[in-house]
C-alpha positions as CSV (number, residue, x, y, z in Angstrom):
1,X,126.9,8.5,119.2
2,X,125.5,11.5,120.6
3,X,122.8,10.6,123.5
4,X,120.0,12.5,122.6
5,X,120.6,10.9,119.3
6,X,120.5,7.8,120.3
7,X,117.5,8.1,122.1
8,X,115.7,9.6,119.2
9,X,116.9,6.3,117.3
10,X,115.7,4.2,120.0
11,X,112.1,5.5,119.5
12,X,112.0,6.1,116.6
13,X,112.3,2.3,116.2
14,X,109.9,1.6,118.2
15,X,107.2,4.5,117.1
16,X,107.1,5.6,113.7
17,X,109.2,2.8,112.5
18,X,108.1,-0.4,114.1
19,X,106.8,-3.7,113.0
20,X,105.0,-6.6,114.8
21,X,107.9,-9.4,113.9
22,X,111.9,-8.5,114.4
23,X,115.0,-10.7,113.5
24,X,118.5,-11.1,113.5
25,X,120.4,-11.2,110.4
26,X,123.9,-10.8,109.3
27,X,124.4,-7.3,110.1
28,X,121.9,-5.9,112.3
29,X,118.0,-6.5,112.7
30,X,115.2,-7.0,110.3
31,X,111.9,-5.5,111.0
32,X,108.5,-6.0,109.5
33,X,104.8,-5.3,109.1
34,X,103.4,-8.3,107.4
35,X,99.9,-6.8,107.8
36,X,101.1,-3.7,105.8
37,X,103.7,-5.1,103.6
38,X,103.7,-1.8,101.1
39,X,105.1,0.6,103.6
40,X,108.3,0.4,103.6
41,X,109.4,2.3,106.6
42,X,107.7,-0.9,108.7
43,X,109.4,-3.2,106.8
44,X,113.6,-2.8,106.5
45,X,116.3,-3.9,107.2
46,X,118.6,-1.9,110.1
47,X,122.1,-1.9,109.7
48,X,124.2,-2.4,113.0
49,X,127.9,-0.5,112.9
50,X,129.5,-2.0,109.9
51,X,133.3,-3.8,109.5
52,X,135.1,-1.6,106.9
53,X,134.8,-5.1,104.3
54,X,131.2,-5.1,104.1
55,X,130.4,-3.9,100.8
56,X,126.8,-2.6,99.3
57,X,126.8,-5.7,96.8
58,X,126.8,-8.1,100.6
59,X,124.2,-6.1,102.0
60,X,121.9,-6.1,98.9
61,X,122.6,-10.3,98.9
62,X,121.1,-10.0,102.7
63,X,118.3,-8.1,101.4
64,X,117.6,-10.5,98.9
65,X,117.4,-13.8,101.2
66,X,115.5,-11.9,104.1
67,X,113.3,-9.6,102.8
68,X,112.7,-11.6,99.6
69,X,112.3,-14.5,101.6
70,X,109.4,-12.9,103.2
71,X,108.1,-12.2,100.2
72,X,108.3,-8.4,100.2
73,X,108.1,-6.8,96.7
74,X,111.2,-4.0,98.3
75,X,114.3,-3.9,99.4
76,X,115.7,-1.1,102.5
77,X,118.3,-1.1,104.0
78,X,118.6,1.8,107.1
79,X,122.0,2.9,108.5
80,X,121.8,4.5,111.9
81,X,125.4,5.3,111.0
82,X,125.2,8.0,108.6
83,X,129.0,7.7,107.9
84,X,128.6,3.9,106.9
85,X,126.1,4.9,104.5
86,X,127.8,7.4,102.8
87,X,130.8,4.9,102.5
88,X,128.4,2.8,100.7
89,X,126.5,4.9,99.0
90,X,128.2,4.5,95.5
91,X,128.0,1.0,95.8
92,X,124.2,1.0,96.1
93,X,123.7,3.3,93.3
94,X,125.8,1.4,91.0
95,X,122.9,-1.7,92.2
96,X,120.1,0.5,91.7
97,X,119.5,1.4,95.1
98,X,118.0,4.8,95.6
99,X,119.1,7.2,98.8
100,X,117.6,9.2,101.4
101,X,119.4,11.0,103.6
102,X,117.5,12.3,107.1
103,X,118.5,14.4,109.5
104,X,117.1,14.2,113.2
105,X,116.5,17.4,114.8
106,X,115.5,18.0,118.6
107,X,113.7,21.3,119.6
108,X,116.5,23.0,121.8
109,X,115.2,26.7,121.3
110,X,112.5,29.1,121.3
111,X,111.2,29.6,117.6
112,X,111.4,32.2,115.7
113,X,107.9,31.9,114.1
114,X,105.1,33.4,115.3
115,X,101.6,31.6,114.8
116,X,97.9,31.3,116.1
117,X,97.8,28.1,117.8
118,X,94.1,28.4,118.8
119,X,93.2,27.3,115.4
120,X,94.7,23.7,116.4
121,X,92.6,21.4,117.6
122,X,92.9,17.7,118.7
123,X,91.6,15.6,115.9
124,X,89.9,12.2,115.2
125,X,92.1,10.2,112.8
126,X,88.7,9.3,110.9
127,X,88.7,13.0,109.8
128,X,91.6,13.0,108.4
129,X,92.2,10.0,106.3
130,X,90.5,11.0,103.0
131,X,92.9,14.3,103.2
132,X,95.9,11.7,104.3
133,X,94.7,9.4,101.2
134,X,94.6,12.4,98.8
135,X,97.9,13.5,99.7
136,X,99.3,9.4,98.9
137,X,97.7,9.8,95.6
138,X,99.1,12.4,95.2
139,X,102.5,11.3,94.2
140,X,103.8,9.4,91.6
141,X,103.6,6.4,93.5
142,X,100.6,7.0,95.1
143,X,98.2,3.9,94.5
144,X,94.4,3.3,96.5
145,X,96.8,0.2,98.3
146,X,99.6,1.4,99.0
147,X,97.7,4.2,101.1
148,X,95.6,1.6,102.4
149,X,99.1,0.4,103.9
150,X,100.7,4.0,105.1
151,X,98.0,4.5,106.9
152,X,96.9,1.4,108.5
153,X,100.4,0.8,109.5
154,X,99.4,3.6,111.9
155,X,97.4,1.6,114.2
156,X,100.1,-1.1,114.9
157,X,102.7,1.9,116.1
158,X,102.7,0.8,120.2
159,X,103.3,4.1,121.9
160,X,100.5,7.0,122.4
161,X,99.4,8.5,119.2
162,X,97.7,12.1,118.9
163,X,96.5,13.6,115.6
164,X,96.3,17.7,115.5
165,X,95.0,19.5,112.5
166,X,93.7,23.0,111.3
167,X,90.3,22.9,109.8
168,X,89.3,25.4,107.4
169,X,85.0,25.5,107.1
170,X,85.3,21.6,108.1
171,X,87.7,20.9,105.8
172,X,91.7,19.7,106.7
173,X,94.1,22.1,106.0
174,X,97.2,21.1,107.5
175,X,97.5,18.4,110.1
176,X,100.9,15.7,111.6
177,X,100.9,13.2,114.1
178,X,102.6,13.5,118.0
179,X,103.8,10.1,119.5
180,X,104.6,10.4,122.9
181,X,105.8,8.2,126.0
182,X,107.1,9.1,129.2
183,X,109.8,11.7,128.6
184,X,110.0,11.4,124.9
185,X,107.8,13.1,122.1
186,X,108.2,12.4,118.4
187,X,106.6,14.9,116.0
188,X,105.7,13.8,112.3
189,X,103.8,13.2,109.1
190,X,103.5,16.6,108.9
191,X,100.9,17.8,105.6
192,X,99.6,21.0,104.3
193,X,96.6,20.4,101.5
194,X,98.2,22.4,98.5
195,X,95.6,25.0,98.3
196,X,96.0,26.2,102.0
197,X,99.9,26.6,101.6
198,X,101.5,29.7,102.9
199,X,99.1,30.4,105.6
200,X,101.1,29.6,108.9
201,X,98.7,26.7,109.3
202,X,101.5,24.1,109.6
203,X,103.7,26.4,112.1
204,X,100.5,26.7,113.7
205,X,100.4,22.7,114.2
206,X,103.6,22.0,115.1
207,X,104.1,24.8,117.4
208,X,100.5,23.4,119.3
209,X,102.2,20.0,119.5
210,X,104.9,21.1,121.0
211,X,102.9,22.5,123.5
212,X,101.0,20.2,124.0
213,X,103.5,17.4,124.3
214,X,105.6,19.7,126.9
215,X,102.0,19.5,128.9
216,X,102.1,15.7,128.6
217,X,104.9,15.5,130.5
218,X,107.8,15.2,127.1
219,X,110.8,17.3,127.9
220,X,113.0,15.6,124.9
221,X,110.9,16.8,121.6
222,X,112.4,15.8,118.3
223,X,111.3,14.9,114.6
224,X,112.9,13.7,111.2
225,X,113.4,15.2,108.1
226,X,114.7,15.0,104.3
227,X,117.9,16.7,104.1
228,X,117.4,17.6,100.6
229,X,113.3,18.9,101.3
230,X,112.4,22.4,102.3
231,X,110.3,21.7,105.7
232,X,113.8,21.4,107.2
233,X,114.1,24.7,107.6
234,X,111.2,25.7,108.6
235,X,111.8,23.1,111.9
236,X,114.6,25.6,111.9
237,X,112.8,28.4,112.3
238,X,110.8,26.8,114.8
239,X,113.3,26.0,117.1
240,X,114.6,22.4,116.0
241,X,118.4,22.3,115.5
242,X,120.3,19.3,113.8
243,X,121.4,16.6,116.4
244,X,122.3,13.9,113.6
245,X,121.5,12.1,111.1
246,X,120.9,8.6,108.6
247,X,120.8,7.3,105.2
248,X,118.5,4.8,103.9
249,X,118.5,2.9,100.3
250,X,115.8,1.5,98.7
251,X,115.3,-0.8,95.7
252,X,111.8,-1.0,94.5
């Protein structure tokens, strides 16, 4: 695996992704959130690198005795190894397993976009939340507790936290999140409310928090992102280039 990928896994593990409890199972390591049990990116299962007999059908059986065990409502399985995924992705969809597929992309030029970045400011995460709720509701799947959960998972994430935002006459227009330690910076949860779209506010964000993270001391800058969504490419355009990437199922 490349390096820089690696290291992105590593803290991303340990950032945007972590739990309080971890444990060994079959194939790799089980992680949970007990206090946020909803959100399921706190509570998975991670898949080490896989023997070529492991089918979908043993993993979802691990699913069922650890996560079930624990009483979660979900069932995810993460691969680190994108290619063991895709081997298995058939397999999970013939169980009713849904996929994502991610892509990890590190900031290794200068961006193409042009935006004002004075319009960024540092923000508390108290000003943000009912904007943060209203984009959870937002969705299909959206519920009052299940965005009590996304977003209180946020204050059990162990690494420095920063929350940037454009306001717009008080109001949150676009905001995301910067977690940073030592050399590393991760930037996500990156939102535009629907009626400020397609006004640079969101370059404007993430091309502040790049700054500011470099200023923090971060020389390795990197994010995630859906390989089938748009905001890809905009991180494109902005200077992050694809260093790898991981597929996760999901059974709900």
């Amino acid at each position: 695996m490349d390096p820089d990928l690696a290291r992105a896994f590593e803290f991303i593990l340990r950032a945007d992704m972590a739990g309080t409890r971890t444990e060994r199972f079959r194939f790799g390591t089980a992680v949970s959130l007990p206090e946020c049990p909803l959100r399921h990116d706190s509570n998975y299962l991670v898949v080490d690198p896989l023997p070529r007999d492991v089918d979908a059908a043993a993993l979802a059986d691990e699913a069922d005795r650890v996560q079930g065990g624990a009483g979660l409502k979900h069932r995810m399985v993460m691969f680190r190894a994108a290619a063991d995924g895709e081997r298995l992705a058939a397999g999970f969809a013939a169980l009713g397993w849904e996929p994502f597929r991610g892509l990890v992309m590190a900031l290794r030029r200068p961006s193409s976009k042009s935006a004002d970045t004075s319009v960024v400011t540092r923000a508390d995460p108290g000003a943000l939340r009912a904007a943060r709720e209203a984009q959870i509701l937002s969705y299909p799947w959206g519920t009052p507790e299940v965005a009590r959960h996304l977003l209180g998972a946020r204050d059990f994430i162990p690494v420095e936290t920063r929350h940037y935002a454009v306001f717009v006459d008080g109001e949150p227009a676009s905001w995301a999140e910067l977690y940073i330690e030592g050399d590393t910076a991760q930037l996500e949860a990156l939102a535009t409310a629907e009626r400020f779209r397609n006004r640079g506010h969101a370059s404007a964000v993430m091309l502040h928090m790049a700054e500011e993270a470099r200023r923090a001391g971060a020389s390795f800058l990197f994010l995630s992102a859906n390989a089938a969504d748009w905001p890809k490419d905009l991180y494109t355009r902005l200077g992050y280039d694809e260093i790898g990437r991981y597929v996760k199922f999901t059974r709900t």
